[in-house]
C-alpha positions as CSV (number, residue, x, y, z in Angstrom):
1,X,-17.6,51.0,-33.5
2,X,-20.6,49.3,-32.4
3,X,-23.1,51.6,-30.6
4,X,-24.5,49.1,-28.4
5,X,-21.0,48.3,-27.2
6,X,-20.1,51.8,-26.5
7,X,-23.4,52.1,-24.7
8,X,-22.5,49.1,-22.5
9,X,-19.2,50.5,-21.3
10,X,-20.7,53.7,-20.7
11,X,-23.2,52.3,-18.6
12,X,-21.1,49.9,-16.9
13,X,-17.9,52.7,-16.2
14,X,-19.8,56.1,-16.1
15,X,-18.5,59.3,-17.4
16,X,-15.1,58.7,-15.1
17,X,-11.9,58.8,-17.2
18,X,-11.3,55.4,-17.2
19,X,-14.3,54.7,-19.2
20,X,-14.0,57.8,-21.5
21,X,-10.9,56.2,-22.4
22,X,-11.8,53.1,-23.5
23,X,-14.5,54.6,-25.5
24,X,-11.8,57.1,-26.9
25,X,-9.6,53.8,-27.0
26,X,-12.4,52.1,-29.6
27,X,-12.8,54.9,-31.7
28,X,-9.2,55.1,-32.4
29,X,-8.9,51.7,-33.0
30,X,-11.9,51.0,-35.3
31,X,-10.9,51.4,-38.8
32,X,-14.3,51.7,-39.7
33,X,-15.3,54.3,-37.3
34,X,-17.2,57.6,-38.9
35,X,-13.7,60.1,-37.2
36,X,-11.2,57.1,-39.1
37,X,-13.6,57.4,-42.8
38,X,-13.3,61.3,-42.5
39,X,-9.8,61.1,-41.9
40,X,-9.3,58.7,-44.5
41,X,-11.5,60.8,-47.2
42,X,-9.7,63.6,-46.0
43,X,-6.4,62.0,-47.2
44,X,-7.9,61.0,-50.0
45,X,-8.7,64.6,-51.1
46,X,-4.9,65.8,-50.3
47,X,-3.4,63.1,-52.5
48,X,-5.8,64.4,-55.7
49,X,-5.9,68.2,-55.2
50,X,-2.1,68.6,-54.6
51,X,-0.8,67.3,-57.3
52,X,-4.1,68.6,-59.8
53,X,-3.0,72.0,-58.7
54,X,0.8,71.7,-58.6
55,X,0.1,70.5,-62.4
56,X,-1.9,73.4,-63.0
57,X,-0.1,76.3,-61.3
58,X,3.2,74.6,-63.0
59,X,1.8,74.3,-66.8
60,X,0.3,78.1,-66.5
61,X,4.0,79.2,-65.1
62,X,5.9,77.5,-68.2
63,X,3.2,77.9,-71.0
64,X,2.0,80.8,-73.6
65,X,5.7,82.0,-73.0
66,X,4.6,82.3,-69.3
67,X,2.0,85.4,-70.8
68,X,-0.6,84.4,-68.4
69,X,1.8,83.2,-64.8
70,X,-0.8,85.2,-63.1
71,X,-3.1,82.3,-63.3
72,X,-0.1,80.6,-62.1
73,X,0.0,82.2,-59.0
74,X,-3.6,81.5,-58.2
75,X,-3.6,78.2,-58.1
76,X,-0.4,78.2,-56.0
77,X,-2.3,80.9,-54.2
78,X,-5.4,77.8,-53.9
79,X,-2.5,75.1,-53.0
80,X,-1.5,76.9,-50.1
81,X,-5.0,77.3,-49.2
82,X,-5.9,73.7,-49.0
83,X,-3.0,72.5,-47.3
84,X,-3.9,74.9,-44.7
85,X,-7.5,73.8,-44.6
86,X,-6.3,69.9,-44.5
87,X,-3.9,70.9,-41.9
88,X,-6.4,72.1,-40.0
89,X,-9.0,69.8,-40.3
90,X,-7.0,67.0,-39.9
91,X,-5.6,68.1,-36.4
92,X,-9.2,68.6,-35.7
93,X,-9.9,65.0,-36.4
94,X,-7.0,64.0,-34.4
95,X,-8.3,65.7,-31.4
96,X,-11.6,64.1,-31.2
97,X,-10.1,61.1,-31.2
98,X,-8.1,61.9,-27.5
99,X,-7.8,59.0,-25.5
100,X,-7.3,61.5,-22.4
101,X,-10.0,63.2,-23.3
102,X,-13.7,63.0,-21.7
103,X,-15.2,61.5,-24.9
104,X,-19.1,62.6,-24.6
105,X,-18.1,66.3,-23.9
106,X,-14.7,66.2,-26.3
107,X,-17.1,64.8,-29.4
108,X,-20.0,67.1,-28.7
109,X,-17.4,70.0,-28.7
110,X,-15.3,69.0,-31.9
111,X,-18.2,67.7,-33.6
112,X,-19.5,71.2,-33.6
113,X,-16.1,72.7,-35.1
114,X,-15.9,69.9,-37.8
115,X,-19.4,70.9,-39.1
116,X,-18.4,74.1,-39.7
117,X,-15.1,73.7,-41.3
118,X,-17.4,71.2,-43.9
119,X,-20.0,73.9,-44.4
120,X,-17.3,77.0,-44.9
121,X,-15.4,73.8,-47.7
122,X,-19.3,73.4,-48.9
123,X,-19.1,77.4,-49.5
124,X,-15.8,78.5,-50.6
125,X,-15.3,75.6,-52.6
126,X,-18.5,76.0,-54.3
127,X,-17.8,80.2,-54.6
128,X,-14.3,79.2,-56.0
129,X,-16.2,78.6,-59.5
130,X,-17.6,82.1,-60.2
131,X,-14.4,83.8,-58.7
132,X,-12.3,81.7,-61.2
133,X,-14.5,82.7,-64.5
134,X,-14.7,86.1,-63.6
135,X,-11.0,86.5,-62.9
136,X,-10.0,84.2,-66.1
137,X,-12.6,87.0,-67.8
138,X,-10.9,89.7,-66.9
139,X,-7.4,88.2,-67.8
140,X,-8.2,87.4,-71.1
141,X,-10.0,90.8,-71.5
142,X,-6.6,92.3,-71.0
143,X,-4.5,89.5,-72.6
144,X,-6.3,88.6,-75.7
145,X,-8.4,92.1,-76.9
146,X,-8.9,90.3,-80.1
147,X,-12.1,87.9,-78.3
148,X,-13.8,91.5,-77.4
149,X,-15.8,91.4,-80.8
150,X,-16.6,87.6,-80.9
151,X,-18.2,86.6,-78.0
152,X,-21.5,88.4,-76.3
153,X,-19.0,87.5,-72.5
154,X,-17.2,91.2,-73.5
155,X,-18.9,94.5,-73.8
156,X,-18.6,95.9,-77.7
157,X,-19.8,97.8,-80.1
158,X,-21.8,95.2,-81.5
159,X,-22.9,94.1,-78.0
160,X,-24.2,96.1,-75.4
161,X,-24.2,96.4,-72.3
162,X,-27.1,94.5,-70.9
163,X,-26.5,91.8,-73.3
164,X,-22.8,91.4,-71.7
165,X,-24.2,91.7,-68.1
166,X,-27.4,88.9,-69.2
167,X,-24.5,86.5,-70.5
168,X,-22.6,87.0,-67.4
169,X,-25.5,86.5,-65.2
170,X,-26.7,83.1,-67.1
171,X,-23.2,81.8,-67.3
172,X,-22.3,82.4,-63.5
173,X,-25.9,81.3,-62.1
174,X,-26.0,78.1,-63.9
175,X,-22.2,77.2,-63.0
176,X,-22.1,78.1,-59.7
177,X,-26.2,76.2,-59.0
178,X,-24.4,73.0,-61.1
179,X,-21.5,73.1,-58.4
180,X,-23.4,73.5,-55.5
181,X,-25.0,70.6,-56.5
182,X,-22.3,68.3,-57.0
183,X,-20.0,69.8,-53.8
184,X,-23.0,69.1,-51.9
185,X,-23.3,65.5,-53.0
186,X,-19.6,65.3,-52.9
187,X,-19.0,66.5,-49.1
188,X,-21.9,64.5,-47.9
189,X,-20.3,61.5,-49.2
190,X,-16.7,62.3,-47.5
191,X,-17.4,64.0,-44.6
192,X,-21.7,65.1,-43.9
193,X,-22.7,60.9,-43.4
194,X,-19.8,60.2,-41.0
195,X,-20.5,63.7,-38.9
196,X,-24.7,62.6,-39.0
197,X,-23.6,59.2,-37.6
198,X,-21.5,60.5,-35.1
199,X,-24.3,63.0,-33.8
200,X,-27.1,60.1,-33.8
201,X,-24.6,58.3,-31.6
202,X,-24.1,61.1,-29.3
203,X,-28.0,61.2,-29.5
204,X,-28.5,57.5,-28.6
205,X,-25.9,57.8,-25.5
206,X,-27.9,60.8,-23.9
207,X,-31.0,59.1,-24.2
C-alpha cells in the first residue's frame, strides 16, 4: 500500500465510510502491506514452533523410560500457550484489517493492542529461558543425585553455597541478556518494522 495513494483517497472521500472502506479495501488486498507481512510471519512462526514442541513434549513423554514426562508436560504446557497467543493475535490482525470499520480510528486503536501483545512475546519469550534452566535444575537435582558432586550448578560438600548461587547467577544473566538480544532482533524483524510503518503512516495521514 502506497501512502501517497491512501492519502489521495482520504483527501478526496473524507473520513465517511465509503472512503474508510476503500482504504480498509487496499490494505486487505495488498499482499505487501505491513498487517499482510505480520500475518504472514505470524504463520510462519505457528508452522515452526508447533511441530518443534510437539517433537519435544513427544520425545520427553516416550524417552528415559518416560523418567522425566514432567518435562513433557511443559512443553505441551508451552504448546497450548502459543496457540493461544497465535490465536489471539491473529484475530487481532484480522480485525484491523475490517473493511466496515472506520480505518484511521480502527488502526490507531488495534495498533495500540498489537504492540503490546509483541512487547508481552518480547518478555515472556525471552523469561521462558531462565524459567526452563532453573526448572530442568531442579529436575535433575531430584532425578539424577549422582551430578550433585560434579558440577559447582548443585550445592555440596565440596561446593558451597555462594559458589552454587555465583554459578547460578552467571549462567542465568548471561543466557537470559543473549536472548534478549536475539528475541529482540528476531520480533523486530517479524512483527516491530511492520507496526513502526504502520504508525508513520498513521502519522503522515494526520499531518
Amino acid at each position: 500500500m502506497e501512502l501517497d495513494d491512501m492519502k489521495n483517497i482520504w483527501n478526496d472521500e473524507g473520513i465517511e465510510a465509503a472512503g474508510a472502506d476503500t482504504i480498509s479495501a487496499m490494505i486487505g488486498k495488498q499482499s505487501q502491506s505491513p498487517i499482510a507481512k505480520m500475518k504472514r510471519n505470524l504463520r510462519m512462526e505457528l508452522w515452526i514452533l508447533v511441530p518443534s514442541l510437539g517433537i519435544g513434549a513427544i520425545y520427553y513423554f516416550i524417552a528415559f523410560k518416560s523418567e522425566y514426562s514432567i518435562i513433557g508436560w511443559v512443553y505441551t504446557l508451552l504448546l497450548a500457550l502459543f496457540c493461544y497467543y497465535f490465536f489471539r493475535k491473529n484475530k487481532l490482525l484480522n480485525e484491523m484489517q475490517c473493511s466496515s470499520c472506520r480505518v484511521k480510528s480502527n488502526l490507531e486503536l488495534q495498533l495500540k493492542m498489537v504492540e503490546r501483545y509483541v512487547r508481552f512475546y518480547l518478555v515472556s519469550g525471552t523469561a521462558t529461558l531462565p524459567v526452563l534452566l532453573i526448572f530442568m535444575g531442579i529436575v535433575l537435582y531430584y532425578k539424577k543425585p549422582s551430578l550433585i558432586n560434579k558440577t559447582v550448578l548443585y550445592p555440596s560438600a565440596t561446593n558451597p553455597v555462594w559458589k552454587f548461587l555465583l554459578a547460578w547467577f552467571i549462567l542465568l544473566t548471561v543466557s537470559t541478556t543473549i536472548m534478549w538480544l536475539l528475541n529482540r532482533g528476531y520480533i523486530n524483524k517479524l512483527y516491530g518494522r511492520h507496526i513502526n510503518k504502520l504508525k508513520q503512516l498513521l502519522t503522515q495521514i494526520n499531518e
